[in-house]
Structures are given as structure tokens and as C-alpha cells.
C-alpha positions as CSV (number, residue, x, y, z in Angstrom):
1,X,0.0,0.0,0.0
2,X,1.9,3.6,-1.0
3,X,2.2,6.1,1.6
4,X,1.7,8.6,-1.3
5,X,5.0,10.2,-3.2
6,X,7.9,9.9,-2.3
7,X,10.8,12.4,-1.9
8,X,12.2,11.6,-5.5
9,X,8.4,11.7,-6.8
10,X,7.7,15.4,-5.9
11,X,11.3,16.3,-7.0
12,X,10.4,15.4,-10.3
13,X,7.0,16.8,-9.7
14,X,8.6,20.6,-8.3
15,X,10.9,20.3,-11.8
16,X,7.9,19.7,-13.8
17,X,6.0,22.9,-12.5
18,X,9.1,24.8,-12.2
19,X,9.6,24.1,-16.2
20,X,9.7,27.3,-18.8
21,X,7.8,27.1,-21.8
22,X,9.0,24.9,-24.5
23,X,11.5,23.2,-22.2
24,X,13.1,19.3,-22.5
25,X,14.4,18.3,-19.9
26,X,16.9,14.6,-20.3
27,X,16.7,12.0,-17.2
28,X,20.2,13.2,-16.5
29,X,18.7,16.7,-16.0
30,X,16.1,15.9,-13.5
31,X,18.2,13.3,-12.0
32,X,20.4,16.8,-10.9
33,X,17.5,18.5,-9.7
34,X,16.4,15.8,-8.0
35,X,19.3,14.9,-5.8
36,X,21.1,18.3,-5.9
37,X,24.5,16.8,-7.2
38,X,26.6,17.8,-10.2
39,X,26.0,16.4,-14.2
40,X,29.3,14.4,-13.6
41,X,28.1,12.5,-10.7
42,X,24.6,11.5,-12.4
43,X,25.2,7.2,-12.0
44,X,22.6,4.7,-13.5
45,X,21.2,3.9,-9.9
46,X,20.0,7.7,-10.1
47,X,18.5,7.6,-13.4
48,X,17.2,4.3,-12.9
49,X,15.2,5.8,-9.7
50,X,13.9,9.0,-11.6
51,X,12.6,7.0,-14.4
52,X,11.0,4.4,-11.9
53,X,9.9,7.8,-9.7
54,X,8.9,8.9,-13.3
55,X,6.7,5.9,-14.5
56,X,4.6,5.3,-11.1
57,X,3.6,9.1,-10.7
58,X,-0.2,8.5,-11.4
59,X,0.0,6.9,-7.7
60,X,-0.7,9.7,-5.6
61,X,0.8,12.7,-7.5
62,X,-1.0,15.7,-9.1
63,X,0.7,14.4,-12.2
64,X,1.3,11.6,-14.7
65,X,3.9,10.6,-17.4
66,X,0.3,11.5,-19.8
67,X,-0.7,14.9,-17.9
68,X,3.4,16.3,-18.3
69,X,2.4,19.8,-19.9
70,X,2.9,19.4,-23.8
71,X,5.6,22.2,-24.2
72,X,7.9,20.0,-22.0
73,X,9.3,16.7,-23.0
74,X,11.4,14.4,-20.9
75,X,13.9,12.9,-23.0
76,X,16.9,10.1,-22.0
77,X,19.7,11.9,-23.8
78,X,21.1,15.8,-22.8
79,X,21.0,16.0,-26.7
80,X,17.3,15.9,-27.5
């Protein structure tokens, strides 16, 4: 039973609001928002944890992967 979202989960939630018009934002770049640590130190067990974080968002989150705003798109490369 979820206790609602998690810290990682509102993280990615705060990014997505925060977001500018026409914005795309890689895995790598939420994974530095999320955690507060430098591009150089982004590993696979934090993007494997935003993207997880990422794809279970309908559970108790004001957002989904579907209700991301259309001018933003979450892409898994920096070079989108």
C-alpha cells in the first residue's frame, strides 16, 4: 500500500511545475535537480530511480507521465 509520493516523486513533480515554456528536460537533467548533485556525478542507480519515480507518478501525484504539460518533453539523452 503507497504512503503517497515519495521524496524523489515530488522532486520530479517541483521540476515539472518549475519548467519554462517549451523546455526538454533529459533524465540526467532531473536526476540533478532531483538529488542536488553535479551532471558528472549522475550514475545509472540515479536515473534508474527518476525514471521508476517517473513511471509510477499516477500513484498519488497531481501528475502523470500523460498529464506532463505538452511544451515540456522528458527525453533520456542531454541531446534531444
Amino acid at each position: 500500500m503507497s504512503r503517497g509520493a515519495g521524496r524523489v516523486e515530488r522532486a520530479i513533480q517541483a521540476a515539472l511545475e518549475a519548467a519554462a515554456e517549451d523546455t526538454v528536460l533529459s533524465v540526467a537533467d532531473l536526476c540533478v535537480r532531483v538529488y542536488g548533485i553535479e551532471p558528472s556525478m549522475v550514475g545509472k542507480r540515479h536515473r534508474v530511480a527518476v525514471l521508476r519515480a517517473f513511471g509510477q507518478g499516477q500513484q498519488g501525484c497531481a501528475w502523470s507521465p500523460s498529464s506532463v504539460p505538452k511544451n515540456v518533453m522528458i527525453s533520456s539523452s542531454r541531446h534531444a
